[in-house]
Structure formats: C-alpha cells, structure tokens
C-alpha positions in Angstrom: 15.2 69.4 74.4 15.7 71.9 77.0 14.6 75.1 75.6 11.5 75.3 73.5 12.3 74.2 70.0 10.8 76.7 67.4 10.7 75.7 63.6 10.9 78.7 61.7 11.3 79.7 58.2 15.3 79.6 56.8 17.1 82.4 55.5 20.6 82.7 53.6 22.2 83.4 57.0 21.1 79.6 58.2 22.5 78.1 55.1 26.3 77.3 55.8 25.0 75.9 59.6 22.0 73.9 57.3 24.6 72.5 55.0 27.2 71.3 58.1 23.9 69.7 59.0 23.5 67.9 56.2 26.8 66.2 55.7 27.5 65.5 59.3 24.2 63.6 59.8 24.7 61.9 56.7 27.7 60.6 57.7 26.6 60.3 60.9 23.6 57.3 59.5 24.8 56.5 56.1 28.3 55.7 56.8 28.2 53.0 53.9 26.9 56.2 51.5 29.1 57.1 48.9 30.5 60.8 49.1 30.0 62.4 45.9 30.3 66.3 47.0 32.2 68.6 48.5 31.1 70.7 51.4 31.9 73.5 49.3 28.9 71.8 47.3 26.8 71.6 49.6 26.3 75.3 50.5 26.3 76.2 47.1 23.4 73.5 46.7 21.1 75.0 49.3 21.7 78.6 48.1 20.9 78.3 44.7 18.6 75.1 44.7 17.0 74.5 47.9 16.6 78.0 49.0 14.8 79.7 45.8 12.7 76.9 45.1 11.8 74.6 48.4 10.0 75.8 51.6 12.9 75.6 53.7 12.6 75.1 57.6 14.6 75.0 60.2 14.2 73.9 63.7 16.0 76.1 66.6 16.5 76.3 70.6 17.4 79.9 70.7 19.7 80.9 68.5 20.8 77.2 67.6 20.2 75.2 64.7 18.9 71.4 65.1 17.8 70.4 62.0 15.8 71.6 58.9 13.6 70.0 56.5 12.5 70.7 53.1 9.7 70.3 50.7 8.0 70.7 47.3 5.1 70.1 45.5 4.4 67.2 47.6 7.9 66.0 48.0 10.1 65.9 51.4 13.5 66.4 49.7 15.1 67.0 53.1 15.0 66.4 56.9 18.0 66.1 59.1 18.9 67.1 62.2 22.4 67.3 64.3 23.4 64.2 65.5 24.0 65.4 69.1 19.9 65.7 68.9 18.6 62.3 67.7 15.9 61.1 69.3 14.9 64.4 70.9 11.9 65.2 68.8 13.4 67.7 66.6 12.9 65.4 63.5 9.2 64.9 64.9 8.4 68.4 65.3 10.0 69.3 61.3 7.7 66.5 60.3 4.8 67.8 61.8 5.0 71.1 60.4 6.0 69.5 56.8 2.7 67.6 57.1 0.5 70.1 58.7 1.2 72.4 55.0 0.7 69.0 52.7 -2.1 67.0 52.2 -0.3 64.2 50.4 3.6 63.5 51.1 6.1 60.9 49.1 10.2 61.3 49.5 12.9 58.8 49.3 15.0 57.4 51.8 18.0 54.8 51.2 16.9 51.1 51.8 20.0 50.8 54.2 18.9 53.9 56.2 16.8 51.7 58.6 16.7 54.4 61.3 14.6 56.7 58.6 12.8 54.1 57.6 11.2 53.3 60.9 11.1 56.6 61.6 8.3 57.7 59.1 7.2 54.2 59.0 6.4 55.3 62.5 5.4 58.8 61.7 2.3 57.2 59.2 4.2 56.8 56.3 4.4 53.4 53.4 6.8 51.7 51.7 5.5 52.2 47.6 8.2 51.9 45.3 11.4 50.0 45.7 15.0 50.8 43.2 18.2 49.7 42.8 19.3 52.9 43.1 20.2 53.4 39.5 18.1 56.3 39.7 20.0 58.2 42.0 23.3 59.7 42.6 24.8 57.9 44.9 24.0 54.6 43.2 22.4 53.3 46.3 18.8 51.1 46.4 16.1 53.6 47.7 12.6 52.9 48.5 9.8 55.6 48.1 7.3 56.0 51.3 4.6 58.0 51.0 2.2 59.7 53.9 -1.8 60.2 52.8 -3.7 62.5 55.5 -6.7 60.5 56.2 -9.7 61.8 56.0 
C-alpha cells in the first residue's frame, strides 16, 4: 500500500464500486464458481440486503475503494478486496477490524477457495464443519471456519 489504508464505515454512494468488487474478485479466485447473478444483482443485493442489515466496511487509500467486508451477529458474510491489491494487507487490515468488534467469528468459504482458506487459517481461524454444498447457492462444497478470541 502506498497511502495509508483507512477502513471506514460504507454508505449507499460505495455500493456500485463494493458490488464491482465483489464479482471481479470472485471471478478473479473462484473461476471454477458457478455464476448465478447478474451484476445488476449484485447492487441491488448490497442495497437492500447487506446495507440495512450488516455492518458494512470498507477499506480505502484516499478516495479509492480496496475492499470491504461484512458481518452479522457473529457471522463474516463478506470480505473481498480488488484483485490489483492481493497480498497487500487490505484483507488483513478488514479482518482486523471485523475481529476487533466480535468476540466469536464463524463464515463459510468454498472448499476450492484454497487462497481463503489459508488465509484465515493463517489469520487464527478452524476448519468446523464440512458440506457438499447442497446448502448453498452455487451448489459448491463449503467448509465452515470459525475464529474464538482467546482469552
């Protein structure tokens, strides 16, 4: 990162940029995922789901978007940042601030995802729960982690 990266609170202006996010990086390390929604979709999923009812982050250098994450009642639903910034610490520095406000956290990740996988496997988190994926939309095995501050 050149510039200090700030992680700050979304707002509705953020959402179309958080929603390019979102598919790019998903494409980006899921490849193999299926594709089951439009971009079109996607904004209208953060703005009426995501938004009203999930602390909603995002992670900036200035003015620029680099990734957001969400979360709920325990849950990370969310974290991705822009491809062009992998491996720059954005993902870190969302995590951080997702765990810093929870004192338990689970989410899901795809079994084929290994990238996520080591990341929070890295970041503290365990494997708990494996699925086939019938669960889920995409119809893809997932595996449930889950990160316990220690105390």
């Amino acid at each position: 990162m050149t510039r200090e990266c700030v992680v700050r609170a979304a707002n509705k202006a953020d959402l179309n940029t958080i929603a390019i996010i979102s598919r790019s990086a998903r494409k980006s390390a899921m490849p193999w995922l299926p594709d089951i929604h439009t971009s079109e979709d996607d904004i209208w999923y953060f703005s009426n789901s995501v938004l009203p009812n999930e602390t909603l982050l995002v992670s900036c250098e200035g003015a620029e978007i680099l990734g957001f994450a969400s979360y709920a009642d325990g849950w990370l639903n969310h974290l991705y940042v822009t491809p062009m910034h992998w491996r720059r610490g954005v993902g870190t520095k969302l995590l951080a601030t997702v765990l810093a406000a929870n004192s338990a956290l689970q989410l899901w990740t795809f079994q084929q995802n290994h990238n996520a996988r080591q990341f929070y496997l890295a970041h503290g988190f365990v494997e708990c729960e494996r699925t086939d994926g019938q669960g889920n939309k995409e119809r893809m095995p997932d595996i449930r982690m889950e990160f316990r501050v220690r105390i």
